[in-house]
C-alpha positions, 0 to 999 in steps of 0.5 A, a space after each residue: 500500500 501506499 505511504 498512508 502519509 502520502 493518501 492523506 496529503 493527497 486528501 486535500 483535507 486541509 482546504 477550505 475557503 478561510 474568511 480571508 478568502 472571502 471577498 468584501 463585495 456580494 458575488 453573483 451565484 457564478 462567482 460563488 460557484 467558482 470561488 468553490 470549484 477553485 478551493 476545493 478542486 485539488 481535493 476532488 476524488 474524481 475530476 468531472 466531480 461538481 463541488 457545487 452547482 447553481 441548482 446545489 446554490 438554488 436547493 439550499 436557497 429553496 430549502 431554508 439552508 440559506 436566509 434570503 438572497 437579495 438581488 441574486 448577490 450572495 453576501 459574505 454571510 452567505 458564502 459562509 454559510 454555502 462552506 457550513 453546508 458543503 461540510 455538513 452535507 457530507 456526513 448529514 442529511 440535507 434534512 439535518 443539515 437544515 435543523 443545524 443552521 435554522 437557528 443560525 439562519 433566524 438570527 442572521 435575518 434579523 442582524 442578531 448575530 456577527 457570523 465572521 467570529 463564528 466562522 473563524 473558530 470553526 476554521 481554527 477548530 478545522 485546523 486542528 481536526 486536520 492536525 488531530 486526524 494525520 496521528 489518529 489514522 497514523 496510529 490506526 494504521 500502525 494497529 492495523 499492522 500490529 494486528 496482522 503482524 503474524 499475517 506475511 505472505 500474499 494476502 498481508 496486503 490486501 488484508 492491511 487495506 481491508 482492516 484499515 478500510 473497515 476501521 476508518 468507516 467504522 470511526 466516521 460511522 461513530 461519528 456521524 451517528 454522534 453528530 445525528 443525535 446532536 442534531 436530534 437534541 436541536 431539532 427537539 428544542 426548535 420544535 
């Protein structure tokens, strides 16, 4: 198998669109889209893979993902909140995904809440998750191998990639079903 160092690099984990990166002036959707394709196509696992698309930009619109939109400009706010929504669709129902950010979808309607703070926490938190996930799965692949340590031969590697494979799901489903009874607890208080 290839250096799990290597696989992880080539992740592109650590990219996102930081609040510096966000311009000051409202972007038309095509812009947004290209703010987004421009971020995060390194980190893409196939090349004719859509990082977000108008109709993506629309069905959040649609859904109530998004406050309003004024004259089809999409505000700093709101190209934080489409980064909130590409992170979170990943792992959770566009459903859940709604509960998540109603709260914070109201309060910025009503000016009650400055988003640019918000936004640079999770960003310094998604630093060190990056930091945190290259030890644990270095430390996962190095149990993977204790465990088929008496394993040579043939299989030995594709027996690593299967365990190591199996973990790493096993890890993101722990985390995932976490996240749903979070969001679970948000959806019951905003009842």
């Amino acid at each position: 198998m290839e250096d799990i160092s290597e696989i992880i690099n080539q992740l592109g984990i650590d990219r996102r669109i930081r609040l510096e990166d966000i311009p000051s002036i409202d972007l038309y959707m095509d812009q947004v889209t290209q703010l987004f394709e421009n971020t995060y196509r390194p980190s893409k696992r196939k090349d004719e893979e859509k990082v977000l698309t108008k109709t993506m930009i629309n069905n959040y619109a649609k859904g109530k993902l998004l406050f309003p939109i004024q004259n089809k400009k999409y505000s700093r706010e709101h190209i934080m909140l489409i980064q909130l929504i590409y992170q979170l669709k990943g792992g959770l129902s566009i459903n859940d995904v709604r509960i998540v950010l109603a709260n914070l979808n109201d309060k910025m309607e009503k000016n009650d809440i400055e988003l640019d703070p918000v936004y640079q926490h999770y960003s310094d938190l998604q630093d060190r998750q990056v930091e945190a996930f290259h030890v644990a799965v270095q430390t996962l692949y190095q149990d993977v191998q204790s465990e088929l340590a008496d394993m040579q031969g043939e299989h030995g590697g594709y027996l690593e990639q299967l365990l190591l494979v199996t973990a790493l799901i096993q890890q993101s489903n722990m985390y995932r079903r976490l996240a749903e009874q979070i969001v679970d607890q948000m959806g019951a208080r905003h009842v």
